[in-house]
MARSEKOL-172549 format. One record per residue (C-alpha): residue in three letters; x, y, z. Coordinates in steps of 0.05 Angstrom, whole numbers, padded with zeros to 5 digits, always signed. Last residue first. Layout:
N
ALAXYZ/...
***
This chain:
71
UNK+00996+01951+01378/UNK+00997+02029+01392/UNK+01078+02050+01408/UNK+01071+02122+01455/UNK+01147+02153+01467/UNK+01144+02202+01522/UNK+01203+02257+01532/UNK+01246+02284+01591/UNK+01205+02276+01645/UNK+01235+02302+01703/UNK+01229+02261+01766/UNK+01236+02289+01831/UNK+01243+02269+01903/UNK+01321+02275+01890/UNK+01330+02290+01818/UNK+01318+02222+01774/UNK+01314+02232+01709/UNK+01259+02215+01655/UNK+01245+02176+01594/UNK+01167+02149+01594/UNK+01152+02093+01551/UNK+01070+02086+01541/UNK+01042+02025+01506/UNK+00982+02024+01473/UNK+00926+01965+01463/UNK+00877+01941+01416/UNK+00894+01986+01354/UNK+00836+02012+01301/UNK+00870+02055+01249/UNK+00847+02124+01225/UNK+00899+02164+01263/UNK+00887+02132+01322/UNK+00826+02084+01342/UNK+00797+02052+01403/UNK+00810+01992+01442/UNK+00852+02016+01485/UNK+00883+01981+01535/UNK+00942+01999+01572/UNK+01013+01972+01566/UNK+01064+02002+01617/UNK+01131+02024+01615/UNK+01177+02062+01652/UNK+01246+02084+01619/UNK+01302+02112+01674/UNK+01354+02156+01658/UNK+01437+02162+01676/UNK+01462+02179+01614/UNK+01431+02122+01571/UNK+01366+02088+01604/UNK+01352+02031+01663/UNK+01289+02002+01657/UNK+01229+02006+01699/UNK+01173+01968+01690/UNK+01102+02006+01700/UNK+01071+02028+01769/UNK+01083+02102+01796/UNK+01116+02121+01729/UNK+01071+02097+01677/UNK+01014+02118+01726/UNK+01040+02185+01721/UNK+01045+02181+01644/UNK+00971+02147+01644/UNK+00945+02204+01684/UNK+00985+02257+01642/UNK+00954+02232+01575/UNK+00984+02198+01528/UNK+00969+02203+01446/UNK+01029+02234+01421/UNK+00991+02301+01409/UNK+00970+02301+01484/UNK+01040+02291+01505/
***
C-alpha cells in the first residue's frame, strides 16, 4: 500500500465512505478522491484517487488489492 501511495487511513476511509461499485467475481470497488496537493514521483498532482478491491466475508472485508490514480 505504502509503495502505491495510500495509506491505511485513507483505504479504510475508502471503504467506510467512498462509492461503491460492484466488481468481477463477486467484489466490491470503493472509491474516493482525496486531495493532495503534493508531489509523486517528481510530478506535482492536485488530487488522488484511491480504488479499493475487496470481498465481502460476513463482518469482514478482505482487501484484495488498491489501485492509487493521481490527477
Amino acid at each position: 500500500m505504502q509503495e502505491r501511495g495510500a495509506s491505511e487511513e485513507e483505504i479504510q476511509s475508502a471503504i467506510e465512505n467512498g462509492r461503491v461499485i460492484p466488481a468481477k467475481f463477486g467484489r466490491k470497488t470503493y472509491g474516493m478522491t482525496f486531495p493532495y496537493g503534493r508531489h509523486w514521483q517528481e510530478q506535482f498532482y492536485e488530487n488522488k484517487h484511491i480504488e479499493v478491491y475487496g470481498v465481502e466475508e460476513g463482518d469482514d472485508i478482505i482487501v484484495v488489492t488498491v489501485v492509487v490514480k493521481y490527477f
